[in-house]
Every structure is written in C-alpha cells, then in structure tokens.
C-alpha positions in Angstrom: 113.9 2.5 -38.6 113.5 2.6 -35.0 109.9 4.5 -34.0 109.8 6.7 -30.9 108.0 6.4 -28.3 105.1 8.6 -26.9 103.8 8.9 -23.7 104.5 4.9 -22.8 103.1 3.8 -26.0 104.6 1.8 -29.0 103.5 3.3 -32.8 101.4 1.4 -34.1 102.0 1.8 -37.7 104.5 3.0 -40.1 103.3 5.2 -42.5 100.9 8.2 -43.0 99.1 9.1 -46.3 96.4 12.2 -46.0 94.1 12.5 -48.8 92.8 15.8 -49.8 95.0 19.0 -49.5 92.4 21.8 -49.6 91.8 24.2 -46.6 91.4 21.5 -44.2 94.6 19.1 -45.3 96.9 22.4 -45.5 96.0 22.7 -41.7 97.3 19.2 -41.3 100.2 19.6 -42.6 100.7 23.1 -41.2 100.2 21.9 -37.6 101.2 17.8 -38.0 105.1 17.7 -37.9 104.8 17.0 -34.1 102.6 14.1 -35.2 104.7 13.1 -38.1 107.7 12.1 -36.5 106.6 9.2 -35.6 106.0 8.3 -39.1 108.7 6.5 -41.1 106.5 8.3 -44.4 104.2 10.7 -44.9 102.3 11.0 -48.4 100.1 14.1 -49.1 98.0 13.1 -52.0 95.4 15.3 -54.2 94.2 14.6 -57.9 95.6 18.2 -59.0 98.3 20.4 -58.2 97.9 23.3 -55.8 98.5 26.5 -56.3 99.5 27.3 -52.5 101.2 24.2 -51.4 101.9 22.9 -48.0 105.3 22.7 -46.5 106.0 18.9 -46.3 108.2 17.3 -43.4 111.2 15.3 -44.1 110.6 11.4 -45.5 107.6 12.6 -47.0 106.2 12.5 -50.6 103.8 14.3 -52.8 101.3 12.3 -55.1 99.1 13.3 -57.6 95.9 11.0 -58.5 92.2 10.2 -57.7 91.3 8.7 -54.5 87.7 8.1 -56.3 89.6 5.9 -58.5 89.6 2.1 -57.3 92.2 1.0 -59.5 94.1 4.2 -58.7 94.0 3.8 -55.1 95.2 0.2 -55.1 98.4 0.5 -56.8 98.3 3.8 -54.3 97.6 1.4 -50.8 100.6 -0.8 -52.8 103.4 0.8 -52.5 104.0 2.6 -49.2 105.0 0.9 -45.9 102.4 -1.0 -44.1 100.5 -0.8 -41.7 99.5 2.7 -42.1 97.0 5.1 -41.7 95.0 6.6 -44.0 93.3 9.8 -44.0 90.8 11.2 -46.2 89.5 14.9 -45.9 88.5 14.9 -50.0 85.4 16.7 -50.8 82.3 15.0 -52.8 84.1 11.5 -52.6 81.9 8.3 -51.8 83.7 8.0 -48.3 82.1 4.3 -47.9 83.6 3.3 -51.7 86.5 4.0 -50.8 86.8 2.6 -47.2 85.9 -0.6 -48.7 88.6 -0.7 -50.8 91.1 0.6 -48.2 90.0 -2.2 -45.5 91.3 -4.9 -48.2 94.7 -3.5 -46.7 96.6 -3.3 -43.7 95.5 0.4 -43.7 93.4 2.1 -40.6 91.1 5.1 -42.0 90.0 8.3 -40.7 87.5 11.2 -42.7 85.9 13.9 -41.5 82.4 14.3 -42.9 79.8 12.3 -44.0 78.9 11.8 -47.8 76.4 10.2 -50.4 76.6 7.3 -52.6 78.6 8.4 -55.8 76.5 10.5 -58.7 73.7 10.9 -56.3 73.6 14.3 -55.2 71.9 13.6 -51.4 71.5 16.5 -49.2 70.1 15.4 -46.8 71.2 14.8 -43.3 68.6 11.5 -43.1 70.0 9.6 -46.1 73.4 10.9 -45.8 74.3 9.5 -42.4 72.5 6.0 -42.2 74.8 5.6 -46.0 78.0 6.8 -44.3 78.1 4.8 -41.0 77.9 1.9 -42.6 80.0 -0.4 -40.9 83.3 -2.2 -43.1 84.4 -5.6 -42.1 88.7 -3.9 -42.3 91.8 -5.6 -41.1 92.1 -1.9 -39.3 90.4 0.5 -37.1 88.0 2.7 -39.6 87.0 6.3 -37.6 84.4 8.4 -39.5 83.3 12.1 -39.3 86.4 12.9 -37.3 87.3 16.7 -37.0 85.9 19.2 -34.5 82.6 18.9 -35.3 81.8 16.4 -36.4 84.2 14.8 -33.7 85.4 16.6 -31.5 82.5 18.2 -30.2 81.2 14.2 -29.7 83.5 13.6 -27.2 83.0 16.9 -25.5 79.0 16.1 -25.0 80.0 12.6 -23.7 82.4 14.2 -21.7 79.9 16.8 -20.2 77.1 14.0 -20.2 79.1 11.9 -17.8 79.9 15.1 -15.2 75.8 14.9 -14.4 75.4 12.1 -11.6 71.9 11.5 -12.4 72.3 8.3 -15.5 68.6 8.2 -15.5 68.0 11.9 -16.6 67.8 13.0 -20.7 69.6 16.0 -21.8 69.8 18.6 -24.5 73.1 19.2 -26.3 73.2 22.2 -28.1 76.5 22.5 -30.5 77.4 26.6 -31.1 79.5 27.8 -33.7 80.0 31.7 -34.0 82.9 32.3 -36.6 83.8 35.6 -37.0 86.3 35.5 -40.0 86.7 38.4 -42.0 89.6 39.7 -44.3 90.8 42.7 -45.8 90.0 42.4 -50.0 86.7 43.2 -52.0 87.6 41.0 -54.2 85.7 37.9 -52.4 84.1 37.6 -48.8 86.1 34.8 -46.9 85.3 31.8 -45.1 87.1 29.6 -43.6 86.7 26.1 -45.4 85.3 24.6 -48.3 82.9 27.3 -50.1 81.3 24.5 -51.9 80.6 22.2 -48.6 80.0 25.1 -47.0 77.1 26.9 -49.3 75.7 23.2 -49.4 75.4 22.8 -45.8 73.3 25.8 -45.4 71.7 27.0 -47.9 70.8 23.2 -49.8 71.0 20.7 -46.9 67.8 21.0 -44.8 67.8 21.7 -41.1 68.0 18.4 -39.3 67.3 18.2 -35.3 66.5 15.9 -32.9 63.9 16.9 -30.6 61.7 14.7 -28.0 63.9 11.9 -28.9 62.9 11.9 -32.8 65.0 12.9 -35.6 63.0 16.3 -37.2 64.1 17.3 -40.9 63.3 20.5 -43.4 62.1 20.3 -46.5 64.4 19.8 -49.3 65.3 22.0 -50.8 64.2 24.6 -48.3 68.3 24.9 -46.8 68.5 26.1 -43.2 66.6 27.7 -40.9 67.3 31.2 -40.0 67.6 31.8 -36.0 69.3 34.3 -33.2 71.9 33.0 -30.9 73.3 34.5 -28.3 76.4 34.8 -27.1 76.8 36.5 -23.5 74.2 39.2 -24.4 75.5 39.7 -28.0 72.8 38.4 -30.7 74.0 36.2 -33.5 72.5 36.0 -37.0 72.7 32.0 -37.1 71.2 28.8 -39.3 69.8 25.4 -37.7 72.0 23.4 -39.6 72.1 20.2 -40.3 75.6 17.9 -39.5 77.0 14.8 -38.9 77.2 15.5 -35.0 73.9 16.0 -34.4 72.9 13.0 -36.2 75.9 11.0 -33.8 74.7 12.3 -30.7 71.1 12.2 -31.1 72.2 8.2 -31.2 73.1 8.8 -27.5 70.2 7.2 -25.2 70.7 9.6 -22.8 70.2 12.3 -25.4 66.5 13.9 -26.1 67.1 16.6 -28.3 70.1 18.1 -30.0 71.0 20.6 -32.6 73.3 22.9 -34.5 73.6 26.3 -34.2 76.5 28.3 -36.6 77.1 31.9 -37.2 79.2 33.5 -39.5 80.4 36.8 -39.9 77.2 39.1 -41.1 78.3 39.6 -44.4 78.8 35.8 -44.8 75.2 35.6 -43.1 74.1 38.2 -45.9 75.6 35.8 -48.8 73.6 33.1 -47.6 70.3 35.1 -48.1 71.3 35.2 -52.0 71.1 32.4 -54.8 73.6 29.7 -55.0 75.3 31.3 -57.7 76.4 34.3 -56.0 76.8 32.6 -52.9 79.6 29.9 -55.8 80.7 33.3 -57.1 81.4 35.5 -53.9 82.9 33.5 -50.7 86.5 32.2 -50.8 89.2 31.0 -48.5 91.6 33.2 -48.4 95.5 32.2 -49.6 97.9 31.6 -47.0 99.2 34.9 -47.2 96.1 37.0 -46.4 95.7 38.3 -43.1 92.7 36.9 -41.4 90.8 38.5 -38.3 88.1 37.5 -35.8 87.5 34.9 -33.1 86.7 31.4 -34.0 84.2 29.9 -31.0 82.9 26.5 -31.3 80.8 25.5 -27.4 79.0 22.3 -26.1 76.1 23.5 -24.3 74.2 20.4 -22.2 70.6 21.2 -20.4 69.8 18.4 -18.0 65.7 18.4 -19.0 64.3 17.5 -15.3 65.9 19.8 -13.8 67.4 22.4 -15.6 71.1 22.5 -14.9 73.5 23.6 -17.5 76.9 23.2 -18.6 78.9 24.6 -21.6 82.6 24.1 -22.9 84.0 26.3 -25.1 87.1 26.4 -27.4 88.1 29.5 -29.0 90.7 30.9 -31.0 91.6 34.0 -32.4 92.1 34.4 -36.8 94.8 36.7 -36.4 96.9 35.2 -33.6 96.8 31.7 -35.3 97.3 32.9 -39.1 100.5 34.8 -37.2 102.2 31.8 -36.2 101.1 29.2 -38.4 99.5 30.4 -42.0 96.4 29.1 -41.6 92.9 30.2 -40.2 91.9 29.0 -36.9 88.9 26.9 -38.4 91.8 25.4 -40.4 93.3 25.3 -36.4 91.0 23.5 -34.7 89.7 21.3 -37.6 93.4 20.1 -38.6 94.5 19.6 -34.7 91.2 17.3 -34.1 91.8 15.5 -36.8 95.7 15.2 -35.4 94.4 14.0 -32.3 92.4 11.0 -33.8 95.9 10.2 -35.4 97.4 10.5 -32.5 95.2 8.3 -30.6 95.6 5.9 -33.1 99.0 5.7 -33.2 100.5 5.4 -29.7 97.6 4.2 -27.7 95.1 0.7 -27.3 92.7 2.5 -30.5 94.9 1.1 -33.1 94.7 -2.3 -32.3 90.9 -1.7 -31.9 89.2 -3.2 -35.0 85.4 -2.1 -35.8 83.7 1.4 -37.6 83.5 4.0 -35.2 82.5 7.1 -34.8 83.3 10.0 -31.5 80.1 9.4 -30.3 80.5 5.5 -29.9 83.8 4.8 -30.1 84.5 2.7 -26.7 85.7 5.1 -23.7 86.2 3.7 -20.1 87.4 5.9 -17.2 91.1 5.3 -17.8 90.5 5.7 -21.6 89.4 9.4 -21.0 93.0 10.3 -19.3 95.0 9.8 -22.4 92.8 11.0 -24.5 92.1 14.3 -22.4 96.7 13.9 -22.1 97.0 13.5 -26.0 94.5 16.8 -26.6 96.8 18.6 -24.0 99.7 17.7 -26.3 98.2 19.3 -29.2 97.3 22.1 -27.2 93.2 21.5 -27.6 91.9 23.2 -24.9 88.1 23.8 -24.3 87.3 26.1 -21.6 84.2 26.9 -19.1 81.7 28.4 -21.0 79.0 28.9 -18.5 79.5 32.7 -18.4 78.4 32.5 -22.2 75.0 32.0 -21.1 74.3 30.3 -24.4 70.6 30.5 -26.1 69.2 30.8 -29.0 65.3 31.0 -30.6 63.8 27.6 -31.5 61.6 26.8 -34.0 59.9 23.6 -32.6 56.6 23.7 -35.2 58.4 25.2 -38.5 60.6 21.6 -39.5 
C-alpha cells in the first residue's frame, strides 16, 4: 500500500493497535479516523467485549485478549504489520511489563498514566513514578504518561517556561482542572473517565507536591487534600491531587514548586467526602447516548518567583457541544486528541526515528521542533487559549503534607 503523506513528512510505520477501549480508547476511536488513514491497519484490542462499542474505520480489526498476558501479547505483536505503534490506555496493567515485552519488537509505545508493579497495590505518587519511568532499552520510540495531563499540559509549562527571558529565574506551575460534567439520570452521578482510577486518585492516592524544590507527599491513606480554587472570582470546591505531571515537571530545573489542582462538579465533590464504597457504587460514565452538560477547563498557570509575573493557558470545551458532534464527553475530547497528537508526531515527523523512554516533560524539543508540533495540535484542532483573565488561585496548604 502506498502511505500518504502529511505535512512533508513520510509515515513512519504501518500499523496501529490501541489497547484499552474504555472511556478514554472510545474517544480515540471517536476522534482518530483523521489519524488512521495513514495506517495500513488499525487493531482495537480489550480482554472483554463492550457493551457500547466504538465505530471502527475501514482496514481495521477488533481483538479480544489480555494485554497483561506475555504470552498473549506476543502472538498479538506477531501478527500485524510491522513497524507499528502501539498504544496502551488499559487500566491497573504493569505499564513497564509490558513495555518490556513490546520493545522485543519493531513496535513504538505510547500510555497515558503511570502504574505499579503487578499485585502490588501502590498509591502513591513517590513509588509509582520512579517504577514507571523506567527507561527500556526498545528497537522503538517508548512515550509514557501521554494524554492531556499527564502530557499535554507538559509541553504547555515548557512552552510557557520558555516565553520568560530570564533562564536563571525558578517558577511555579500550577496545573487547574475544573470539570463541570453533569447529566440528566438519578440513577448514577457521572464522571467523565475511569470511576475506579478516578476514586483512587483522590480519595486513596495521597496529595503529592513539589514545593521549594522538594517533592512533599500525604500520608497514605489520608487521599487528597481538600482546597478552594478560583476561577475568575467563582470559588471551586477542589483536591491537591497527586499525578504524573506534577511529578514530570517538578523534574524541570527551572521548576521550584508545582501542583495539581481538580474540581469536579459539586456533587462529584460531595461523593468524594463519602467511603470508597459509595464513592464504587454511585459515579459512572455515562453511555454514549446520554446527553452530557458543562464546561471542561483544564489551564497552565506559571508564577515567575522573583518577580511575580504570571502567565496562564487554558483549553476549554463544552460537554454538550462535543457529545453533539462526536458521542463522547469532552474529557474523552481532550484526553483522546492528546493522545492523537503523540501518534501523530510519531508518525509523520523526526519522533519516530527517535529511539529512548520519554516523557512530555523531557522529550527533546529545539526551536524548529516546537513549529510542528504547535502545526500538528492545530490539525487536531488543540487549541489552548489566554487564560490570564482567569486570574487563577487557589488556598495552599504549605504545613498540612
């Protein structure tokens, strides 16, 4: 098959096989057929059937089987057409298991979130992290904690970062999230991703900052902590939360304090006050046909510490608008395209022939390297905005961790 060519650039590989087809693999494959086409396959693979399946494009294949399986994912990285890339947004997998097994192969890998070694149950930021960065010796590029944030929000900080002309300063990056998702139904209280990786992340994982250049966690055990952000005037009920982007950018040298700041609709914010049970019992994400409501905001906010000076971007994206035209949520949005734009990158530009374990926040990026990747987001329509006028803030807790 003769590939096409995009924006100047050859494709690198010949087949695409995403791994994982729950809230966050549906958006893929919602969203991706732009980004397919230069595929000659496309394999959507998940150990169980679905109940709400995704529309697949043309020369594509479904698969059923366990990723976690190392025999299983052999004859799997056997059969399609090489090279290829693979992607893996399955939840409570041992990411680093599996890459190791993947980089026997002429297969590049992407994820999106960190993880623990198998049977271990880790929740904490600390352990977490160190475990999944490990670096792979892989015939192919391996990309970890790639979505919007973790991800996407990396570049934007290292974006910002480089707009201050003072290199010697130290900054503050200060990640927002303020999801306002909300249904119609009684029946459950929706969310828009994983309940389970979800409830985990705030109410088991322990806050984890960085402040004064030193990585500060919770207690275990203890979950988040509880705060007030504001968004242009309007208070927040928000958690400190722990995540993989914090943890990336605190790696930064320039960086002397960074942290985490997501809201949720208030009666999400209510369920999150309860026990883990009820918390299991009551949130959902809601099927494909539900109508969905709110604004999805996720903003960089960067403090330069010597003298003050701000800057904030901001992407945002309306539920309703986005469930309208494309069936999913706009977490499911902005999630799936960021993940589409490391695939992207990848594919048609210098990143797929650049072997090594990276992550956004030090993957290599000259001055000519930010102009195709700034093109390829304009492609997929990523578009963060000015957010100074937010006049982002929230309540800190410096002597509670």
């Amino acid at each position: 098959m003769r590939f096409k060519k995009i924006t100047g650039y050859d494709n690198h590989f010949r087949s695409l096989i995403v791994a994982g087809i729950g809230a966050i693999g549906k958006g893929v494959f919602a969203l991706g057929h732009d980004t397919f086409v230069s595929f000659a396959e496309v394999y959507a693979v998940d150990k169980k059937l679905l109940k709400d399946e995704p529309v697949l494009p043309v020369r594509s294949c479904r698969i059923q089987g366990d990723i976690a399986d190392d025999r299983w994912l052999r004859s799997l990285l056997d059969r399609f057409k090489k090279p290829a890339i693979f992607i893996n947004l399955c939840a409570g997998v041992d990411n680093l298991k599996v890459r190791k097994v993947i980089a026997e192969f002429d297969v590049a890998y992407v994820d999106s979130c960190c993880c623990s070694p198998e049977d271990v149950g880790e929740v904490r930021f600390s352990r977490m992290m160190p475990y999944t960065l490990t670096p792979v010796a892989s015939r192919k590029p391996q990309w970890l904690c790639w979505g919007i944030n973790p991800g996407m929000v990396e570049l934007i900080a290292r974006k910002i970062l480089g707009s201050f002309p003072d290199r010697q300063s130290t900054y503050d990056v200060t990640v927002y999230e303020h999801d306002q998702l909300h249904c119609s139904t009684d029946k459950y209280i929706a969310v828009g991703w994983s309940p389970e990786a979800l409830i985990e992340e705030v109410m088991e994982s322990p806050t984890f900052a960085v402040m004064n250049g030193e990585q500060i966690e919770g207690n275990t055990g203890a979950g988040s902590l509880e705060t007030m952000a504001n968004w242009q005037g309007e208070p927040v009920e928000s958690r400190i939360v722990g995540h993989e982007d914090i943890w990336n950018i605190g790696l930064l040298p320039e960086v002397d304090s960074a942290q985490f700041i997501y809201g949720l609709h208030p009666r999400v914010m209510e369920v999150f006050k309860q026990d883990l049970q009820t918390a299991k019992n009551t949130l959902q994400v809601p099927d494909s046909f539900v109508p969905v409501y709110g604004r999805e905001r996720v903003a960089v906010k960067i403090t330069q510490k010597d003298t003050g000076k701000e800057k904030t971007l901001v992407w945002s994206e309306d539920h309703y608008q986005i469930w309208q035209r494309w069936g999913v949520n706009a977490v499911q949005y902005q999630t799936a395209k960021s993940v589409l734009l490391a695939v992207k990158l990848l594919q048609h530009t210098h990143y797929g022939k650049m072997n090594g374990t990276f992550c956004a926040a030090d993957l290599p990026i000259n001055t000519k390297d930010w102009s195709v990747i700034e093109s390829c987001m304009e492609d997929l329509h990523i578009r963060w905005h000015d957010g100074d006028h937010l006049h982002l803030h929230f309540d800190r807790h410096d002597d509670t961790f």
